[in-house]
C-alpha positions as CSV (number, residue, x, y, z in Angstrom):
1,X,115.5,94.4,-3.0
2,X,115.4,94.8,-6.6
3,X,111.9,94.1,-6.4
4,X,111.5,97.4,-4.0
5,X,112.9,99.6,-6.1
6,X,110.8,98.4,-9.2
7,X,107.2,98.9,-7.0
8,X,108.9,102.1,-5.9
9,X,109.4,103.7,-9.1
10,X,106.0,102.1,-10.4
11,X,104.5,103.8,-7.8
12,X,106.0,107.2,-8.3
13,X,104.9,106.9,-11.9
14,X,101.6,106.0,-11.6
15,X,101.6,109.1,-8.5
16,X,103.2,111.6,-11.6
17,X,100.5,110.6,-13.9
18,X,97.5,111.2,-11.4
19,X,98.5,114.4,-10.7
20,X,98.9,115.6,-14.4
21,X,96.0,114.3,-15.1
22,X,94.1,116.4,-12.1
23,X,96.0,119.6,-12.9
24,X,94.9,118.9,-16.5
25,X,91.4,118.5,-15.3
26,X,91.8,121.5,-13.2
27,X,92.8,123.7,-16.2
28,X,89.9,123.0,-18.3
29,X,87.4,123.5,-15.6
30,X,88.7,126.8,-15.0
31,X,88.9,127.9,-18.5
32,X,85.5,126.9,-19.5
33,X,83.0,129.7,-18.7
34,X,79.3,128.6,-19.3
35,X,78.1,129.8,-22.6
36,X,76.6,133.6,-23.1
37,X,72.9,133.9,-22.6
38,X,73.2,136.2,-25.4
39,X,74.4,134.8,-28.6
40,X,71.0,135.0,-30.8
41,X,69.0,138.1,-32.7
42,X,65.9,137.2,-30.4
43,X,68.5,138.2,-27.2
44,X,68.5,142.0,-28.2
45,X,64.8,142.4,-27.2
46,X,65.0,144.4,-24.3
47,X,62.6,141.3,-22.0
48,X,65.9,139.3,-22.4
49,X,68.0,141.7,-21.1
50,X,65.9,141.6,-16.8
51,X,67.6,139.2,-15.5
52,X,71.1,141.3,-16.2
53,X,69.2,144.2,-14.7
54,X,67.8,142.2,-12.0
55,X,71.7,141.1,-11.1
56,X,73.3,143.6,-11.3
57,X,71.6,145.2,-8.5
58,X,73.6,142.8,-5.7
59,X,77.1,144.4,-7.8
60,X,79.2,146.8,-6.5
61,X,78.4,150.4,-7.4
62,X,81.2,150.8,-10.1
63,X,80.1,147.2,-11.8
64,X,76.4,147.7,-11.8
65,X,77.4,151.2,-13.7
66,X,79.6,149.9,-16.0
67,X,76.9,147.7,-16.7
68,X,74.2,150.0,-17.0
69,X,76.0,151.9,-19.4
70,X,76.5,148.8,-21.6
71,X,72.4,147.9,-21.5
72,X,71.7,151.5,-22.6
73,X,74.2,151.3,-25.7
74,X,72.8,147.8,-26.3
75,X,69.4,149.9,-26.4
76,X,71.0,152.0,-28.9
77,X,72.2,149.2,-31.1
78,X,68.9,148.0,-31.2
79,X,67.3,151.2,-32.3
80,X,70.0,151.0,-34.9
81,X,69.3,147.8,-36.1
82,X,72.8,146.8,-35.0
83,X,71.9,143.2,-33.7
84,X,75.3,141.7,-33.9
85,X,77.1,144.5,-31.8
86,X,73.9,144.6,-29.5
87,X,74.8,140.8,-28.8
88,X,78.4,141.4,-28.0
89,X,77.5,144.6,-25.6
90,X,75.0,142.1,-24.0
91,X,77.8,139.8,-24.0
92,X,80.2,142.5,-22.2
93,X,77.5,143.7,-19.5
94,X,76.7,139.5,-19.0
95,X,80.1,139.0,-18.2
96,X,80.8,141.7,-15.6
97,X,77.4,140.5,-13.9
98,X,79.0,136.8,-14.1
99,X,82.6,138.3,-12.3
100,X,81.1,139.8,-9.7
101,X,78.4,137.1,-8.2
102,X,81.5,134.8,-8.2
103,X,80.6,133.2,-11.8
104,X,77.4,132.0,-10.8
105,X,74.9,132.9,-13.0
């Protein structure tokens, strides 16, 4: 009997652990996005920035505005030379694209 209870509560250990361990794996697959497309000087050239065009067409009409607003101030950054805030705008409009095809991207 004694020896029951001791594979018993083994077991319910070992169960506990497993499924800390798979709602720890959970969280950091859900909390790492993949990295930006946009993080260097060379991504503020206006050829990098088709493929955000190019999804943004299958958004929602609010989304795809939101992000054509942000790829004309991006344009505007560029023009003023402004490469690090022309990174992060990319950064913005690359994000909404990224919500709304699901994260796929």
């Amino acid at each position: 009997m004694k020896a029951l209870v001791m594979t018993a509560a083994a077991m319910a250990l070992l169960s506990a652990c497993a499924q800390q361990q798979g709602a720890r794996l959970a969280n950091t697959s859900q909390s790492q996005s993949p990295p930006s497309n946009f993080q260097s000087v060379g991504s503020c050239e206006p050829t990098a920035w088709v493929s955000l065009d190019r999804d943004s067409r299958n958004l929602p009409p609010d989304q795809r505005q939101s992000v054509m607003l942000l790829l004309q101030e991006a344009q505007s950054e560029r023009a003023d030379e402004n490469q690090g805030q022309c990174i992060m705008t990319l950064q913005k409009a690359e994000r909404i694209v990224r919500q709304g095809s699901g994260g796929a991207s």
